[in-house]
C-alpha positions as CSV (number, residue, x, y, z in Angstrom):
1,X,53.1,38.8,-42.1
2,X,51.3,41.4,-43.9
3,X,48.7,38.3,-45.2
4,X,48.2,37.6,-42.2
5,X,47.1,40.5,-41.3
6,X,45.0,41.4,-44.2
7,X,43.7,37.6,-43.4
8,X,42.7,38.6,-39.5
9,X,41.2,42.3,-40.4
10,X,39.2,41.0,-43.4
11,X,37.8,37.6,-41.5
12,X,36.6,39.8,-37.9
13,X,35.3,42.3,-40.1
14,X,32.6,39.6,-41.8
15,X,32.8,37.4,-38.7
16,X,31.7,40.1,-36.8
17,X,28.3,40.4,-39.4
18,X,27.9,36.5,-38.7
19,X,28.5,37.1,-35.0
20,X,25.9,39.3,-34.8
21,X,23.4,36.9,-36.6
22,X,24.3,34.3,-34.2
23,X,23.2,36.7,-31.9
24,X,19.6,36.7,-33.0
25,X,19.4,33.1,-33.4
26,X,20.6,32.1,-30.1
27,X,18.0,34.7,-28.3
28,X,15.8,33.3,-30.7
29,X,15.9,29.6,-29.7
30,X,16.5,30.4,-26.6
31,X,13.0,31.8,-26.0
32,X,11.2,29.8,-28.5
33,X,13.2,26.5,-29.3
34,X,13.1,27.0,-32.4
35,X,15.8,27.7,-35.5
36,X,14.4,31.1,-37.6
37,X,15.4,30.1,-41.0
38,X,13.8,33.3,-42.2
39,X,16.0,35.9,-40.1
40,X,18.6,36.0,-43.0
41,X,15.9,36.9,-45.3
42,X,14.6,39.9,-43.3
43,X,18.6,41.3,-43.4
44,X,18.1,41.2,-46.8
45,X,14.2,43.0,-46.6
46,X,16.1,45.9,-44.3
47,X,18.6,46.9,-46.4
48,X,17.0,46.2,-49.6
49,X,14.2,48.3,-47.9
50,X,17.1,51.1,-47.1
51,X,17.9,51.6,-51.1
52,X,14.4,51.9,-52.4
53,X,14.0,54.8,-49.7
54,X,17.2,56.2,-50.5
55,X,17.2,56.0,-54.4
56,X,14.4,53.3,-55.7
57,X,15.1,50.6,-57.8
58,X,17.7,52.5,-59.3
59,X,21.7,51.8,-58.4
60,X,22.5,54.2,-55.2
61,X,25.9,56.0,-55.4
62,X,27.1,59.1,-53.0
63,X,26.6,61.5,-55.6
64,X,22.9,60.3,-56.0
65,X,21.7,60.8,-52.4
66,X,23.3,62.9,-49.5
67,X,24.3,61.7,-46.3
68,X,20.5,63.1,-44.4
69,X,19.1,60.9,-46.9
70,X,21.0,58.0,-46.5
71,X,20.2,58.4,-42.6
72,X,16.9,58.4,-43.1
73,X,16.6,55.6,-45.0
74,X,18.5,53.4,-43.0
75,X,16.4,53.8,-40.1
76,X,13.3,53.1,-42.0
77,X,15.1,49.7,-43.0
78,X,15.6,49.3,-39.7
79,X,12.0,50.2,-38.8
80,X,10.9,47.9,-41.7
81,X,13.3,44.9,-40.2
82,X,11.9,45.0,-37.0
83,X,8.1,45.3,-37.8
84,X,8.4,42.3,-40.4
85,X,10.1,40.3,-38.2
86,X,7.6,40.9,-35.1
87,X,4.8,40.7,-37.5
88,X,6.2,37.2,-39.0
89,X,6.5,36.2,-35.3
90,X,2.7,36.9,-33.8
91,X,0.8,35.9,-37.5
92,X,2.9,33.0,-38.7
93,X,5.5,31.2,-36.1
94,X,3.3,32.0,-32.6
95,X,0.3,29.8,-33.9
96,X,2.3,26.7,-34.5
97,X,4.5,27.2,-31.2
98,X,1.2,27.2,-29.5
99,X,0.1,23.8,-31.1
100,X,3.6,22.6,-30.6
101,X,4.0,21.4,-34.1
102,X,7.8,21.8,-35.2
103,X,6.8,21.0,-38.7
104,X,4.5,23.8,-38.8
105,X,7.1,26.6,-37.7
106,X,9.9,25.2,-39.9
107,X,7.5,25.7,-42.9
108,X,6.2,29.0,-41.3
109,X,9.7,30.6,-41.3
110,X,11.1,29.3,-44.5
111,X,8.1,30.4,-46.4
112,X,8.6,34.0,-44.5
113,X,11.8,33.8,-46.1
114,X,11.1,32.9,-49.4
115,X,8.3,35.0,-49.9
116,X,10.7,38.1,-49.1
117,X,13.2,36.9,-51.4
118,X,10.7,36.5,-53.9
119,X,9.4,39.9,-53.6
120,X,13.0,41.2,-53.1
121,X,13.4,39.7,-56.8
122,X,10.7,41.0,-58.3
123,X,11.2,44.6,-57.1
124,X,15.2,44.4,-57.6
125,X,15.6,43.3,-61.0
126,X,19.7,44.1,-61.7
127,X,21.9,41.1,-60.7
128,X,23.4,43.5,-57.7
129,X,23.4,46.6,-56.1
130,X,26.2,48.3,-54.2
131,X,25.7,50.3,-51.8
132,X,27.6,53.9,-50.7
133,X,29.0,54.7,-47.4
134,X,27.1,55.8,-44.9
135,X,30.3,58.0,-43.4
136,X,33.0,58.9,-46.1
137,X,36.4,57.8,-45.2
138,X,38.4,59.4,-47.5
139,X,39.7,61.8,-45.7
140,X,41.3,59.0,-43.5
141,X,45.0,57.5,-44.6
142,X,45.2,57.7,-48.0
143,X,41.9,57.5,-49.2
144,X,40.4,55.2,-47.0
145,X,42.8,53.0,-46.6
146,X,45.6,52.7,-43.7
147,X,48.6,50.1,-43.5
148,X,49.3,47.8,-40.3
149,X,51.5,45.8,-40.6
150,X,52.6,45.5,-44.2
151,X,48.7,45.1,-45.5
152,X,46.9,48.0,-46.5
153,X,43.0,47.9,-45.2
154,X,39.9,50.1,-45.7
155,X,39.3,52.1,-42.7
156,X,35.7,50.1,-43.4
157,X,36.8,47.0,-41.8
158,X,37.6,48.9,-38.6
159,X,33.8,51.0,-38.6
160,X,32.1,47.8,-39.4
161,X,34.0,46.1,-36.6
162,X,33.6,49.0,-34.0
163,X,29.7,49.5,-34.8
164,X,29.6,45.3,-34.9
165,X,31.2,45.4,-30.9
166,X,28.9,48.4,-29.9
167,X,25.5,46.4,-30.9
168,X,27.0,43.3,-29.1
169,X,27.4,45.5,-25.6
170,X,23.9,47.1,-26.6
171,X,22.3,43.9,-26.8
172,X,24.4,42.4,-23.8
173,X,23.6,45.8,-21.7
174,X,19.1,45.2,-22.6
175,X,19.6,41.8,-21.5
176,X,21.3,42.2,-18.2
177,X,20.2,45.7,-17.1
178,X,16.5,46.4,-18.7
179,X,13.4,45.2,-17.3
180,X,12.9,44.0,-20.9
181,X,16.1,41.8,-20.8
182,X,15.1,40.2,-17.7
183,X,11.7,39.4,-19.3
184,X,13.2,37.6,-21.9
185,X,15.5,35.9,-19.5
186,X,12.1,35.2,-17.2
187,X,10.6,33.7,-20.2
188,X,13.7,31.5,-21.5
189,X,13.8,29.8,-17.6
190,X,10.6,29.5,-17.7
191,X,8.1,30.7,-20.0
192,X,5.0,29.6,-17.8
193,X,6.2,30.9,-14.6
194,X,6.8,34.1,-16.7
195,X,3.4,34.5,-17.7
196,X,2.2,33.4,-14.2
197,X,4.2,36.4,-12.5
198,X,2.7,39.1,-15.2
199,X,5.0,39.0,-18.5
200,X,3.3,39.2,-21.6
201,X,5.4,36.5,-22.8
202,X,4.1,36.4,-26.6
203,X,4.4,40.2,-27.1
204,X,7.8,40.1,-25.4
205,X,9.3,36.9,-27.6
206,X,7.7,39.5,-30.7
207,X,9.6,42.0,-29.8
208,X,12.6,40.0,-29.2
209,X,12.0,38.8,-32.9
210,X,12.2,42.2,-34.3
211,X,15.1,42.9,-32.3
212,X,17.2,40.0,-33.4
213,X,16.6,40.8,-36.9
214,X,17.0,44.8,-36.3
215,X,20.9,44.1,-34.8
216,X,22.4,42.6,-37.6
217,X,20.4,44.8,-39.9
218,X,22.1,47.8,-38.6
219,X,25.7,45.7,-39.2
220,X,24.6,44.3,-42.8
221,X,23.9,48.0,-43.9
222,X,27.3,49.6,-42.7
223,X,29.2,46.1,-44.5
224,X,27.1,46.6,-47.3
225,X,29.4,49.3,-49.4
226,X,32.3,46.7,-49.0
227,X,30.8,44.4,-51.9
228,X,27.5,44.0,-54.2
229,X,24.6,42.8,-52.4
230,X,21.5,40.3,-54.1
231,X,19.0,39.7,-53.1
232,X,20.0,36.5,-51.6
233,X,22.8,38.0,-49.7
234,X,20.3,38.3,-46.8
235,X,20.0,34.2,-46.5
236,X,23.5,33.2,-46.7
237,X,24.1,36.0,-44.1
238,X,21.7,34.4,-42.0
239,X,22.8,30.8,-42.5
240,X,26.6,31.6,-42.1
241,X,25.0,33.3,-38.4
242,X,23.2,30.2,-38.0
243,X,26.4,28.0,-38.6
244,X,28.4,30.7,-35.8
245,X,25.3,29.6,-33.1
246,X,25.1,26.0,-33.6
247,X,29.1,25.9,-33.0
248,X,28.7,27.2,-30.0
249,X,25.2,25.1,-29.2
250,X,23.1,28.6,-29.1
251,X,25.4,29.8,-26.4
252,X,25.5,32.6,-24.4
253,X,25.6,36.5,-26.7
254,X,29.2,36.8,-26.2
255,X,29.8,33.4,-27.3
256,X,27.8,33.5,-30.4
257,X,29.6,36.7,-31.1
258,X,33.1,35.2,-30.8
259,X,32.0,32.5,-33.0
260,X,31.3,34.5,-35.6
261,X,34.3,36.3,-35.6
262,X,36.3,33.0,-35.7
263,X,34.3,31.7,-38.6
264,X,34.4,35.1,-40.4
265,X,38.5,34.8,-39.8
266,X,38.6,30.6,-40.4
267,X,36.5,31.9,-44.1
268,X,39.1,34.5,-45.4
269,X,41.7,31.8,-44.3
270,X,40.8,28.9,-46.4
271,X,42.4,28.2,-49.8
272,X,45.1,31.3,-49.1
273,X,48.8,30.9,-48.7
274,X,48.0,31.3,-45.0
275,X,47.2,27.3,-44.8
276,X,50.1,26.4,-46.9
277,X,49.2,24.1,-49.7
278,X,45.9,23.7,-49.0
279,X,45.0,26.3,-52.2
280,X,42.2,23.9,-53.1
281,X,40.2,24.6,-50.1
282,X,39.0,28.2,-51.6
283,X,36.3,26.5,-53.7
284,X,34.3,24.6,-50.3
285,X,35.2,28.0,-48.3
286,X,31.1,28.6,-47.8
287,X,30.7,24.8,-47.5
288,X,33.3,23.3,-44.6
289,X,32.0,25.3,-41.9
290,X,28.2,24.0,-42.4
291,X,29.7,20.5,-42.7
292,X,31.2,21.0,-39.2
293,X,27.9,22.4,-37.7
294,X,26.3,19.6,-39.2
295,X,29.0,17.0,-37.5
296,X,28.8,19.1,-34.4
297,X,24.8,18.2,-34.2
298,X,25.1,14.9,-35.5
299,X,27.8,13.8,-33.0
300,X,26.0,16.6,-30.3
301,X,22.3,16.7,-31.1
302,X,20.2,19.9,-28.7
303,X,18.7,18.8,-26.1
304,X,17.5,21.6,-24.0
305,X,17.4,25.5,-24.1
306,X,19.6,27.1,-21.8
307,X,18.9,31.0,-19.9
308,X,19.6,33.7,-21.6
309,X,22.9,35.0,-20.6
C-alpha cells in the first residue's frame, strides 16, 4: 500500500511538469501545425536564467540568497522564457511557416534549441545545479515531509502539484474567457478568416509562443529543488511533454494535462515492485513511453489541427 502511494504522489507530481509541457505543445500545433522541438530547451534557458540572477554561476543554496531574491529572480526567468520564446517565434519559425517549408521550421526550432543548450553549457560549467526552495516547508510535518498512507512524502510534491493545477485553470480560464484566448481559438479555426476579421494573427501566435514556454517555466522552477538540474534537463522536460501531447493527438488543454499526469505516474511505476516481476523495465523507463508515441503516430499519423479547446 504505502508503495503505492509513494508510486501515485511521486508520478502526478512529475506528470504534472510533463502535463504542463503538453500544454504548450498542443496550443502550439494547434495554431501553427507545427511540433516546437525547442520549447524544452527554453525551460531549461528560464530557470537556468533564474540562478544566475539569483546567485551567478555559483551553486544557489537558502543560506546564499533570501526569499525577495529568489522572487525576483524567478520572474525575470520567467520574463526571459517568454521573450526568447516570442522572439524565436517572429525571427526564426514565422518566416518558414510563411513559405510553408516544414523542413525549414524543424531546423529553425532545433537549432533554437541547441544554441541555448550550448550557451547554457558554456555559462554553467559544473555537472548540476540544485536549486533551493522557493517556500520553506520545514515547518510542515516533520520537516517537510507528511505520511499518507504508510509513505512518507515531501510536502513538495503536493506545492508542485497544486501550483501545476492552478496554471492549468489559468491557461484554461485565458483561453475560454479572454479576448486573447478567443484570438487564438479564431486563429486555430481559421487563421485567414482571423486575420480577415482584425486579429494580428502573427503577434498573437508570438505571444502564444512565449506563453507556452512561460507555463511550464513557472512549474520547472518550483520542481526544480526536488533533484539536480543540467543543462539538458530543459530538453528531456520538453520531449517527455511532447510524448504526453502526441498520446493524446495534441488534444484539448485538459487532456494534454491528464496525459501527463498519467505518464509522470506510468514513469515512477516501471521496473518497481508495483508491476511485479517486471524489475527489468527500470532501465527503458525514459524509453517505452516515446516508443508508444511513436507506434501511436505510426499506426495514427496527424492529419489535421483541431480548435483550441
Amino acid at each position: 500500500m504505502s508503495l503505492a502511494v509513494q508510486i501515485l504522489f511521486t508520478g502526478l507530481s512529475a506528470g504534472a511538469v510533463y502535463g504542463l509541457v503538453a500544454i504548450g505543445h498542443s496550443l502550439i500545433y494547434r495554431l501553427t501545425g507545427i511540433v516546437h522541438f525547442a520549447l524544452g530547451d527554453l525551460i531549461g534557458l528560464g530557470a537556468f536564467a533564474t540562478l544566475l540572477v539569483a546567485a551567478g554561476t555559483a551553486p544557489l543554496t537558502s543560506e546564499t540568497v533570501g526569499a525577495g531574491r529568489t522572487g525576483l529572480a524567478i520572474a525575470a526567468g520567467l520574463a526571459v522564457c517568454v521573450v526568447a520564446g516570442a522572439g524565436g517565434y517572429v525571427a526564426v519559425v514565422q518566416p518558414y511557416i510563411a513559405a510553408r517549408s516544414t523542413v525549414g521550421w524543424v531546423v529553425g526550432t532545433l537549432a533554437i534549441g541547441f544554441a541555448i543548450r550550448a550557451a547554457l553549457e558554456a555559462v554553467f560549467t559544473r555537472p548540476a545545479y540544485v536549486f533551493p526552495d522557493p517556500v520553506s516547508f520545514g515547518g510542515i510535518g516533520r520537516n517537510g515531509l507528511v505520511t499518507i498512507g504508510g509513505a512518507q512524502l515531501h510536502v513538495r510534491v503536493f506545492a508542485v502539484l497544486a501550483v501545476a493545477v492552478a496554471l492549468a485553470v489559468a491557461a484554461s480560464w485565458i483561453l475560454q474567457r479572454t479576448r486573447f484566448g478567443r484570438s487564438l481559438r479564431a486563429i486555430a479555426d481559421d487563421a485567414e478568416g482571423a486575420a480577415l476579421v482584425g486579429i494580428a494573427v502573427e503577434r498573437t501566435r508570438a505571444l502564444a509562443f512565449g506563453l507556452a514556454g512561460g507555463i511550464a517555466a513557472i512549474a520547472v522552477v518550483v520542481a526544480a529543488p526536488g533533484a539536480p538540474f543540467e543543462p539538458d534537463s530543459g530538453a528531456l522536460l520538453g520531449l517527455k511533454g511532447l510524448v504526453a501531447a502526441v498520446l493524446v493527438r495534441f488534444g484539448g488543454l485538459w487532456s494534454a494535462f491528464a496525459a501527463g499526469l498519467a505518464l509522470g505516474v506510468a514513469e515512477a511505476s516501471l521496473g518497481t515492485g508495483l508491476l511485479g516481476h517486471a524489475h527489468g523495465l527500470t532501465a527503458y523507463r525514459e524509453l517505452l513511453p516515446l516508443l508508444a508515441a511513436i507506434v501511436l503516430l505510426a499506426f495514427r499519423p496527424l492529419r489535421t489541427r483541431e480548435a483550441v479547446d
